[in-house]
Every structure is written in structure tokens, then in C-alpha cells.
C-alpha positions as CSV (number, residue, x, y, z in Angstrom):
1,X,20.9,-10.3,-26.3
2,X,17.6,-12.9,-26.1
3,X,18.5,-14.3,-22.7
4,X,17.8,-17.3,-24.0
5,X,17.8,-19.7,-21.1
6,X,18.4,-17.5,-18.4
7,X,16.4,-16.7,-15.5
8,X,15.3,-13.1,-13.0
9,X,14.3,-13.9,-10.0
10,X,12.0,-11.0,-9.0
11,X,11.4,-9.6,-5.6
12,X,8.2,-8.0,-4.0
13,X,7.9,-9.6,-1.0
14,X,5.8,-7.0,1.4
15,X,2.1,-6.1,0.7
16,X,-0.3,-6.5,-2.2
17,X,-0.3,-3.0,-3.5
18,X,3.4,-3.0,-3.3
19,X,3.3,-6.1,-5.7
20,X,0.5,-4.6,-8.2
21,X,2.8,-2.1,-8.3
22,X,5.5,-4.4,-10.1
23,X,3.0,-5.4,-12.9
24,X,3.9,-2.6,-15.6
25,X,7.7,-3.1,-14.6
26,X,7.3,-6.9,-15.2
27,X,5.2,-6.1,-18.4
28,X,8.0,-4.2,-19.6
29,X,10.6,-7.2,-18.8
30,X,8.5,-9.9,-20.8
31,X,7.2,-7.5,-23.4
32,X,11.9,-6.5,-24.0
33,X,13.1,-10.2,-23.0
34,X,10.5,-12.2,-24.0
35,X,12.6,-15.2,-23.8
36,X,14.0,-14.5,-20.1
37,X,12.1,-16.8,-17.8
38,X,10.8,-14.3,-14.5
39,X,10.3,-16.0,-11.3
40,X,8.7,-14.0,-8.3
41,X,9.7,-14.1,-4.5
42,X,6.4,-13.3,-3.2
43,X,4.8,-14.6,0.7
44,X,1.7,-16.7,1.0
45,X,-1.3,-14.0,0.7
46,X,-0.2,-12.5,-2.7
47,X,0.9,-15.7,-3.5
48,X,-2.6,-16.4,-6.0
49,X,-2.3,-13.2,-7.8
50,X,1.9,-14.1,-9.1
51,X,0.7,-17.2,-9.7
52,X,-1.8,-15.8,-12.1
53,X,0.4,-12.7,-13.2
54,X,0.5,-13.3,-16.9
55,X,4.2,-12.0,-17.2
56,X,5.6,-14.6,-14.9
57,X,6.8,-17.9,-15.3
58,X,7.0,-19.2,-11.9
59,X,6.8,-18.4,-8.3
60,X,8.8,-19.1,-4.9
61,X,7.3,-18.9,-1.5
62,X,8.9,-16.8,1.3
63,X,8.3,-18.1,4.8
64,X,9.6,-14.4,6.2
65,X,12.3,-13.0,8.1
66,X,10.5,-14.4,11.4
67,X,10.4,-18.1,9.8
68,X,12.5,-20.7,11.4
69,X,16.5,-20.6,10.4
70,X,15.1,-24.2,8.9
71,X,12.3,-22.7,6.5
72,X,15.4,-20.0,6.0
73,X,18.1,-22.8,4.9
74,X,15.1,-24.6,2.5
75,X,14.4,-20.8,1.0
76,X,18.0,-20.6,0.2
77,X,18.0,-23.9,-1.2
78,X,15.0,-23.4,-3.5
79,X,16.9,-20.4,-4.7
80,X,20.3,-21.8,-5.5
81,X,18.4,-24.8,-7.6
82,X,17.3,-22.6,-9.6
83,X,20.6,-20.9,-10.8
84,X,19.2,-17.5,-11.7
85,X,20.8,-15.6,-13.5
86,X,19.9,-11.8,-12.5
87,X,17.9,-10.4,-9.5
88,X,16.0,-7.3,-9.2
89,X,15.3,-6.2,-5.6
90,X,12.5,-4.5,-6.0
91,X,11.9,-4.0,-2.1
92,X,15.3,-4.0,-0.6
93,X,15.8,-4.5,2.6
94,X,18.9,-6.7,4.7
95,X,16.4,-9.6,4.6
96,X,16.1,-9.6,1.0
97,X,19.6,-8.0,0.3
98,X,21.0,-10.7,2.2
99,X,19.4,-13.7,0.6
100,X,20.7,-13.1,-3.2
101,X,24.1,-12.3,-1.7
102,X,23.9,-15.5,-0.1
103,X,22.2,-17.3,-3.5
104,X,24.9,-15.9,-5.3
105,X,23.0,-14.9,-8.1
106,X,26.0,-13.1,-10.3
107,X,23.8,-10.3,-11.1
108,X,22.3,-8.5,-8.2
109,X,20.0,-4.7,-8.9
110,X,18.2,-3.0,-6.6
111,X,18.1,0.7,-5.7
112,X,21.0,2.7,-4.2
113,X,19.5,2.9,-0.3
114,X,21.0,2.4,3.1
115,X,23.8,0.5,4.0
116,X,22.5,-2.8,2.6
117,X,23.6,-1.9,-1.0
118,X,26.6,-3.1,-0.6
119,X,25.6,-6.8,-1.0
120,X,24.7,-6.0,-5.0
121,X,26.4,-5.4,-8.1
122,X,24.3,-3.3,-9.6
123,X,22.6,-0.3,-7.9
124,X,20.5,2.6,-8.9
125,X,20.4,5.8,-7.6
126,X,16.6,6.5,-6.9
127,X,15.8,8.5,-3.7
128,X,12.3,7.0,-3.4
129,X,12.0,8.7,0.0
130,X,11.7,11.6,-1.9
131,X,8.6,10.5,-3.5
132,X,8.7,12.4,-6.5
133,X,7.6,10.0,-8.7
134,X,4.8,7.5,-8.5
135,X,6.2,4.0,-7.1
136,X,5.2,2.0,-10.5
137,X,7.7,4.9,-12.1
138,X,10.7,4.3,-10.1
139,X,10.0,-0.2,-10.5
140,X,10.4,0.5,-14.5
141,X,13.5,3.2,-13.8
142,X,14.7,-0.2,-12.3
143,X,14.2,-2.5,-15.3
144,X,15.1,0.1,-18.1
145,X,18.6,0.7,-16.3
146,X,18.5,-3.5,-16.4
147,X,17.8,-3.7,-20.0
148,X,20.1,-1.0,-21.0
149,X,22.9,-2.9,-19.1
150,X,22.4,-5.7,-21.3
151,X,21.8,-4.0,-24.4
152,X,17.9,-4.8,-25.1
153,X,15.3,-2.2,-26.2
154,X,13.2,-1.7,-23.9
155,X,9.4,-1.7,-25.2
156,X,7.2,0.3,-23.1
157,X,3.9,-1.1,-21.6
158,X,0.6,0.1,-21.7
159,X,-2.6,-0.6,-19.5
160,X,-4.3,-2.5,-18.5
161,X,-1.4,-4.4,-17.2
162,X,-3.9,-7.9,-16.8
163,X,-6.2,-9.0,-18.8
164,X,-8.7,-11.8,-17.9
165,X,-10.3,-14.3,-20.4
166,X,-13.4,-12.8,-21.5
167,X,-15.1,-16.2,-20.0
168,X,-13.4,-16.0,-16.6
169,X,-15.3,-12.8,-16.5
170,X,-18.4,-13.4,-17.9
171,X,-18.7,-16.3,-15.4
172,X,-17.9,-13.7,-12.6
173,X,-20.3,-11.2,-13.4
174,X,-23.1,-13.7,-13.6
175,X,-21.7,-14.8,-9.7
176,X,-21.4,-12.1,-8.8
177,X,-25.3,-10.8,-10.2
178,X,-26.9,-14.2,-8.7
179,X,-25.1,-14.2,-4.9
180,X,-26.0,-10.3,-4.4
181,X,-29.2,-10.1,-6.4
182,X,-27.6,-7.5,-8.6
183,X,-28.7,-5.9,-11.9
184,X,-27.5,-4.5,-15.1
185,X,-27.0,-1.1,-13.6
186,X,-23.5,0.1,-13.6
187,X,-21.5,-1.9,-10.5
188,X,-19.8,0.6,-8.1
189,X,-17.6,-0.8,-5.6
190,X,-17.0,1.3,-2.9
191,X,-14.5,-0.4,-0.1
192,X,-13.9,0.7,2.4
193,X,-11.3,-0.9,4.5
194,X,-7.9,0.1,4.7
195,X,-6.4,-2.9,5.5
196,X,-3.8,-1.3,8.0
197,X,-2.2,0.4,5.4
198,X,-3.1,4.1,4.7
199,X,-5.5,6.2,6.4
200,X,-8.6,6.4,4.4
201,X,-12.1,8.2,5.0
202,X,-13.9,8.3,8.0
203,X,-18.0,6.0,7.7
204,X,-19.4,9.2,7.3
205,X,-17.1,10.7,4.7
206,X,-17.8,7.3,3.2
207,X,-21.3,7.5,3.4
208,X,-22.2,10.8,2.8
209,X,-20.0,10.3,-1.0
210,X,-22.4,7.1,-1.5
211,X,-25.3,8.8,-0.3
212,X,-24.3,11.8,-3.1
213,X,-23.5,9.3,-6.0
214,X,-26.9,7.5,-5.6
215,X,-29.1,10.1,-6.2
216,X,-27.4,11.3,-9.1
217,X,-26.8,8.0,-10.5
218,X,-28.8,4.9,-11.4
219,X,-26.1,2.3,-10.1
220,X,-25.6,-0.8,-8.3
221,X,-23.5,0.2,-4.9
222,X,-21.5,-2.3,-3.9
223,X,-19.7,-2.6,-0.5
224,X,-16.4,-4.6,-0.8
225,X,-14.9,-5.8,2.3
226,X,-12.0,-8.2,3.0
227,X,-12.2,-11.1,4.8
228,X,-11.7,-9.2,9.0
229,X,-13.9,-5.9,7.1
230,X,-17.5,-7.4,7.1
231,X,-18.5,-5.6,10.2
232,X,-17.5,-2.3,9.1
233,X,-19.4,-2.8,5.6
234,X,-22.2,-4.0,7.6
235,X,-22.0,-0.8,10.0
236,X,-21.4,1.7,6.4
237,X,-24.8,0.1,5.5
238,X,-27.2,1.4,8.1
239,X,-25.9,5.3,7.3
240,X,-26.4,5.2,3.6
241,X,-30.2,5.9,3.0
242,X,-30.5,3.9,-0.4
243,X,-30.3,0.2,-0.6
244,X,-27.2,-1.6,-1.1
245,X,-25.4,-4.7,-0.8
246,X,-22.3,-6.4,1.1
247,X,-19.5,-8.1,-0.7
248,X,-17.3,-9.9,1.6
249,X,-14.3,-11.6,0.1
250,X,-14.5,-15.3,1.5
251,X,-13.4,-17.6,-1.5
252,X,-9.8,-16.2,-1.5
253,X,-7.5,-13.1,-3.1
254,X,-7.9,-14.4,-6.5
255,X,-11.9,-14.4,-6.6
256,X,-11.9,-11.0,-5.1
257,X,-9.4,-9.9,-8.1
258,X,-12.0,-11.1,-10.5
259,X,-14.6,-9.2,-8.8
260,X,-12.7,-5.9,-8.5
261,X,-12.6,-6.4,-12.6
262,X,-15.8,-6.4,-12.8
263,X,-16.7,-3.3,-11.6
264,X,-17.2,0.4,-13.6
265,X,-15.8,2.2,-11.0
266,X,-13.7,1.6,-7.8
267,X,-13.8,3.5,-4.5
268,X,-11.5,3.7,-2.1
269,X,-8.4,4.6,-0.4
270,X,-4.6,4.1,-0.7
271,X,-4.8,0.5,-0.1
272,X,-3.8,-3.1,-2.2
273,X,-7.7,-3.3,-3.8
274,X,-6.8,-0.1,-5.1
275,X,-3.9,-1.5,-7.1
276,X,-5.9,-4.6,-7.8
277,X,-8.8,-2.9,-9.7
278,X,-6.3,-0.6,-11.3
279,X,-4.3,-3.6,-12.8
280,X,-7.3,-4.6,-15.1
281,X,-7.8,-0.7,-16.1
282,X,-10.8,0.2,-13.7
283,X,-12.0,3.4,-13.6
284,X,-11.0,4.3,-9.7
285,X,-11.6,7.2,-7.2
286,X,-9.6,7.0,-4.3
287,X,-8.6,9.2,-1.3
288,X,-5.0,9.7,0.0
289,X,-3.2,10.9,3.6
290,X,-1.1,14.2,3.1
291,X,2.4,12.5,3.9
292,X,4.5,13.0,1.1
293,X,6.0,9.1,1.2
294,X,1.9,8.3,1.0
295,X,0.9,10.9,-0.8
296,X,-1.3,10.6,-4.4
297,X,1.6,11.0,-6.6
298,X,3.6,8.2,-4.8
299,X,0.9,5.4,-5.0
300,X,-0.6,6.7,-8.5
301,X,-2.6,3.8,-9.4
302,X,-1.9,2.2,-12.9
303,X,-5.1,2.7,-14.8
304,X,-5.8,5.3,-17.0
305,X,-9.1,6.8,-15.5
306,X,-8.3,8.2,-11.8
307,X,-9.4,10.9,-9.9
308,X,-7.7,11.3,-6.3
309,X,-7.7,13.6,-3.3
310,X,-5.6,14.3,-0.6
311,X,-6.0,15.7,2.9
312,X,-4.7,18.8,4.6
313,X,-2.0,18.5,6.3
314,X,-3.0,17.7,10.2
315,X,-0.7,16.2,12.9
316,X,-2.6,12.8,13.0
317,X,-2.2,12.7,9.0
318,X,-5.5,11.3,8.5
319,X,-8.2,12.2,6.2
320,X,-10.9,13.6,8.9
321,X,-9.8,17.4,7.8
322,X,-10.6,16.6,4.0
323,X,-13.7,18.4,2.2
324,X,-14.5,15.9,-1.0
325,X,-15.2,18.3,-4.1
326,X,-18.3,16.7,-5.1
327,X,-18.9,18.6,-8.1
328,X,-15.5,17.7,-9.4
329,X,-16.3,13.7,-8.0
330,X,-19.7,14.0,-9.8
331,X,-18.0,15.3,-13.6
332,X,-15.9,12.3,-13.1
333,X,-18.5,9.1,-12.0
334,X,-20.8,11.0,-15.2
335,X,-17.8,10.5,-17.7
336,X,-17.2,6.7,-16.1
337,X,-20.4,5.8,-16.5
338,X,-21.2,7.2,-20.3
339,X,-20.7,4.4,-22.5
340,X,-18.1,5.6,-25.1
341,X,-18.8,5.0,-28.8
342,X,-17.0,1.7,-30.4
């Protein structure tokens, strides 16, 4: 079967790392059906990166399940113009259940949960909630149970799962070097916002790792922030006894993609810039809650250089309790930042 013709609608409509998340899964869908056209369900603020995702061929807004029933109907309508073919609920909730049912898109796959189920035709049998598996795992189980349905080989992906133009990098990195005064040491991003999602390090957890990794290492530190995060970059500043510099993210998602990909190594915790840097196969170091559904194994990264650690268990499940193994961090930053040979 080519698909010739035919089109997927795609749906990742919660938060960014959730969506980065998708990328190998929708690697693996244009890599077996190269000829099926994939359209992605996405809202507003990750709206940039799908529109740049080099798997897909188009994009739909979603207003949300708090839009008006009028920005509902118009969703709907969008939909339904576009006669898909398949769907693959990737995050399925009665909102998003719902809204293919209602499409009538003929064939409907998302994973075996809750009641809402019932409004597809195909379901798989996952138990995600058991977090045995990282979450990028369980999105291709999804789309190799799609492809064997309909008789295709499925051709597994590989990192890095996007790939910029050599130029839209270059020009980046010689931003990036001219706004923030920055050299040809090795850049290390260290961010340190969470974003609301996961709970990450404490300031000084934060700051005695940077403190740690610049004097061992001649580097560049570089403190990401996203666009409400400046102040606690600012504050991660004046405890770190070393100079170094502020990025705040103020010309959009995209640009702040492009900067993550320019960086040798990536530090932080379970949050969307993780996923972001991962995507383009940097090196990251990131720090995770003890929860099992946010543990390390569920929100693996997709890169193939990453070193994580995980808290103790305590009753607020945050990461205050955690001792970093700096020996172990410091074997890893030294094997980052040793150029390999060609």
C-alpha cells in the first residue's frame, strides 16, 4: 500500500515536550509512507516548530477545549475539508476523542485508555500509566501497529530526528556569538526553568553543578531562559562565581530551537527545551522527579548522548533530597566535549 493521496491527521495537542516526543514516531510514518500526506493538530505555541517539522506536510490550529463553541464549529470545519483519511490520537483525551468522531475520519487509533476509546476504530493496548517504557517508545508502538494494519514495512528511524540547514545554523551561531559576546569555547546551555512542568533543581543545586563544570572545563556557560524565566537566570547569575551570560528567548519558539542546536551540551530538567535540544541530537544532562509517570525512563530524551538523575523518593516529589554524582557528571561533560576523530 503507497497511500497515494491519502492523508493522517496527527494529534499532539498539549505541551512542547509532549510534541518533540512525536518527532521519531512521525520520522517513522514519512520514512514507511512516504507518499501519505501528515497533517498536525497542534495549539498556537508549538505551532512554529510543526510548521518547521520536516516530516510534516501541513498544520491545523486548535483554539482549545475552552475556545468558543464558534472557534469549535470552524475547527471541525477545517477538519472535515480536509477528508483525512486515518487519525492517530496521540494524546487522547474526550476533547480530542471527540473531534475525529465528530470529523468522521473512517480510521480512528489511539491507545486503549479510559472510557473515551469507544469513539475509535482502532485501539492499542498500551498502559502508559505504567510508565515502563519511555513516551517516544509507546508514540512508535502506535504507528508500527498503524503500519502493520495496512501492510507497510515499517523503516525504523534514527537520530537526530531534525536536521537544520547547515546555513540556518551557521547564521545562528554567529547571532548568537555577536548578541552575548561569546567565543569559540564549547557553548553549555544550562536552563534552568521548568516551565510548570516537572520539578527540576533547586538555584543552588543549579549553581553549585555550574560552579563545578567551570573549573574543570574551558566553556562558554550559557543561561537559557524562556520568555517569564529572565529573572530567575538573572538571580542563578549572582551565585555562580565565574562569569557568564543570559539568554532570554524573546524572538519566538523557533529562534530559541535554533539556539538549543547550537549548543554542545544541554542542562536541565524534565521539561519541553529538553526535548527540543534532544531533537537535533544534543548532548543533554538533565535531572528528573522520582514519580514513576515522570520519572527518567518515561521522558527519555531522543538523542543519543544522555546522562540523567533522579531524586529520592520524598513526599513533595521534588528534587531538593537529590545528591548530583559529580564524578560521574564530570566523565560525561569530558567525553561531550572531546572532539571525536572524523
Amino acid at each position: 500500500m503507497n497511500f497515494e493521496g491519502q492523508k493522517l491527521l496527527v494529534i499532539r495537542n498539549d505541551k512542547l515536550g509532549d510534541f518533540m516526543l512525536i518527532f521519531p514516531a512521525l520520522a517513522m510514518l514519512k520514512k514507511s509512507a512516504p507518499k501519505l500526506q501528515l497533517i498536525a493538530l497542534v495549539p498556537a505555541y508549538t505551532a512554529p516548530i510543526a510548521q518547521n517539522c520536516p516530516y510534516l506536510d501541513g498544520v491545523i490550529l486548535d483554539p482549545g477545549k475552552q475556545a468558543s463553541k464558534q472557534a469549535k464549529r470552524d475547527l471541525l470545519a477545517r477538519i472535515k475539508d480536509h477528508h483525512f483519511d486515518y487519525a492517530i490520537n496521540f494524546f487522547s483525551n474526550a476533547y480530542n476523542a471527540l473531534l475525529v468522531w465528530r470529523a468522521k475520519i473512517p480510521h480512528r487509533l489511539a491507545p486503549a485508555t479510559k472510557w473515551v476509546q469507544i469513539f475509535y476504530t482502532h485501539r492499542l493496548t498500551q498502559r502508559r500509566s505504567r510508565s515502563l517504557k519511555p513516551e517516544f517508545e509507546y508514540n512508535l508502538d502506535l504507528v508500527r501497529f498503524f503500519l502493520k494494519q495496512r501492510g507497510v514495512l515499517t523503516i525504523e528511524p534514527q537520530a537526530p530526528f531534525w536536521v537544520l540547514n547547515p546555513d540556518v545554523l551557521t547564521r545562528q551561531r554567529e547571532k548568537l556569538a555577536q548578541e552575548l559576546g561569546l567565543s569559540a569555547k564549547p557553548w553549555v546551555f544550562l536552563h534552568a526553568g521548568s516551565g510548570g512542568s516537572a520539578p527540576t533543581l533547586t538555584l543552588e543545586q543549579y549553581a553549585h553543578l555550574a560552579n563545578t563544570l567551570l573549573e574543570h572545563f574551558t566553556i562558554d556557560l550559557i543561561l537559557s531562559a524562556g520568555p517569564t524565566e529572565g529573572a530567575l537566570a538573572h538571580q542563578l547569575v549572582k551565585m555562580i562565581t565565574k562569569p557568564v551570560v543570559v539568554y532570554e528567548s524573546r524572538q519566538g519558539l523557533l529562534d530559541f530551537a535554533h539556539s538549543l542546536a547550537c549548543a554542545r551540551l544541554l542542562i536541565c530538567g524534565s521539561t519541553g527545551p529538553l526535548h527540543l535540544g534532544a531533537a537535533f541530537n544534543v548532548p543533554t544532562l538533565a535531572f528528573y522527579p522520582s514519580h514513576a509517570t515522570s520519572s527518567a525512563l518515561r521522558w527519555q530524551p531522543t538523542n543519543t548522548a544522555h546522562l540523567s538523575f533522579s531524586s529520592p523518593v520524598t513526599p513533595a516529589n521534588d528534587l531538593s533530597g537529590l545528591k548530583i554524582p559529580l564524578s560521574q557528571v564530570l566523565e560525561f561533560v569530558q567525553g561531550v566535549l572531546t572532539p571525536t576523530a572524523p
